[in-house]
C-alpha angles and dihedrals in degrees: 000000000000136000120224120196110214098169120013092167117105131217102001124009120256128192091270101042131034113200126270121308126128131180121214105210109209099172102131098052106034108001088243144104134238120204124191121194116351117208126175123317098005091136076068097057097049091057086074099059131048092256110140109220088206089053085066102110096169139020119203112196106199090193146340110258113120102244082066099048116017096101087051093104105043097050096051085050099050092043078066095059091042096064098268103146095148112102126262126216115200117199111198144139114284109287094048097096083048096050098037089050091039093060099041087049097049095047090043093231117166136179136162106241116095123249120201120185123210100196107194139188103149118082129249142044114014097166137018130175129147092282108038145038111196110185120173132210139196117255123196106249134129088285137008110309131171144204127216126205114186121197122198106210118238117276120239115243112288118247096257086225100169090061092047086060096044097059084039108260106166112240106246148073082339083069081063102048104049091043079066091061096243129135119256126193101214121208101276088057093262112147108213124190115226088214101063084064108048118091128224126295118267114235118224124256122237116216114179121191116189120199121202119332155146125235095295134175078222095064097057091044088062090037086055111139086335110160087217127024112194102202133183113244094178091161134011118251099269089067093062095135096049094057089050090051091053096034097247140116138265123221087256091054090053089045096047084049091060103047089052092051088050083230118176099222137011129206121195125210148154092066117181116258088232081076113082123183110285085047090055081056089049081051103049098043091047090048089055095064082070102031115024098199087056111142121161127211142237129192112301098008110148135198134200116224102203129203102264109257095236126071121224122282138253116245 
């Protein structure tokens, strides 16, 4: 699991940040990708990188403001033209079906893969499979604005295959069996008990993203345990009236957010164009003096989100 920024600017795109778009590359654990937000020329951006367009299985709008969808259209054209024949399913705000259709009609675009829309505005759960768990809440900003917080449910016990072999377990339908946790008789008459093979249990990892938004309770809900927080910083904290004028957050809000949520790391984007480099510095170490584990990003950062070392705990 790794998340890949394609865009950290807010509001128009500059020569050192484009606007908001991220990818959530799940392919590992289901051969797919993830993309969250997808501002203007976000199908550029992904030209410097090794992201496949036609690997893109779901799209999750956080608003409507253009920065954040403007290069909705022109991705989902050209993934047509990159192979890209598997169906997409965009989760947005309502309007989103509307916009993305509109767009596609009046520029007479057609391809041959199926898009399906889930337009929300009630919390709670938007998607559920057997490996993750995506729930959305409603943040405070100009317009309506969410938050997702996707868990990946905890991994049963790996098959301990090297120590099968070692005590000569033939490879085979006996693998199966004992993976299932039943008793098998081997050949040799041996009885061996698929649960003492089997490791501990993986716990599930916990990534919140968080889309335009004020200082909110409801931030740190969806931020709660997550091992990374991916929080707006739009402004420093000197500009604090200047984020409250334009409903966003500063640095210090982010950071406070994550502190509250007892996160493990938090990432900051969607960084005003007015920052340059040596600004985004002044950010993160002040960010620190509230959250320690504070990094933010730049176009085409990415960052690993590894299994958790420990397994789950008995009891």
């Amino acid at each position: 699991m790794d998340l890949l920024f394609l865009g950290t600017g807010s509001g128009v795109p500059a020569k050192h940040r484009n606007v908001s778009s991220m990818i959530l590359k799940l392919l590992d654990e289901r051969n797919s990708l993830w993309l969250f937000d997808c501002g203007e020329a976000t199908q550029h951006q992904i030209l410097k990188t090794s992201v496949k367009p036609r690997k893109i299985e779901k799209i999750f709008i956080t608003h409507m403001h253009g920065d954040h969808i403007f290069g909705l259209p022109g991705l989902l054209s050209s993934r047509a033209f990159q192979g890209g024949d598997s169906p997409v399913i965009i989760y947005g705000p309502k309007g989103i079906k509307q916009y993305v259709l509109t767009s596609l009609k009046l520029s007479q675009s057609h391809f041959r893969y199926a898009i399906k829309f889930v337009e929300f505005d009630e919390e709670g759960i938007i998607f559920e499979d057997k490996q993750f768990v995506v729930s959305m809440g409603k943040l405070k900003h100009g317009i309506p604005s969410y938050g997702f917080r996707i868990e990946e449910k905890d991994r049963e016990g790996e098959l301990m295959a090297d120590r099968l072999k070692e005590i000569g377990v033939p490879f085979g339908p006996l693998f199966g069996k004992l993976k299932q946790g039943k008793t098998v008789t081997l050949s040799d008459g041996r009885i061996i008990n698929g649960k003492d093979f089997i490791g501990p249990s993986q716990k599930g990892r916990v990534l919140t993203i968080l889309g335009d938004t004020v200082k909110t309770a409801k931030s740190v809900e969806l931020a709660r345990d997550a091992d990374v927080l991916v929080h707006e910083s739009t402004f420093l904290s000197q500009d604090q009236q200047l984020a409250a004028s334009y409903r966003h957050s500063t640095n210090v809000d982010a950071a406070q957010t994550a502190q509250q949520a007892q996160a493990a790391k938090l990432l900051l984007t969607h960084i005003s164009a007015r920052y340059l480099y040596a600004d985004s510095k002044v950010m993160e170490k002040e960010a620190r003096q509230y959250f320690k584990e504070t990094y933010v990003m730049h176009d085409l950062s990415e960052v690993s989100i590894p299994l958790k070392k420990e397994g789950l705990q008995d009891g």
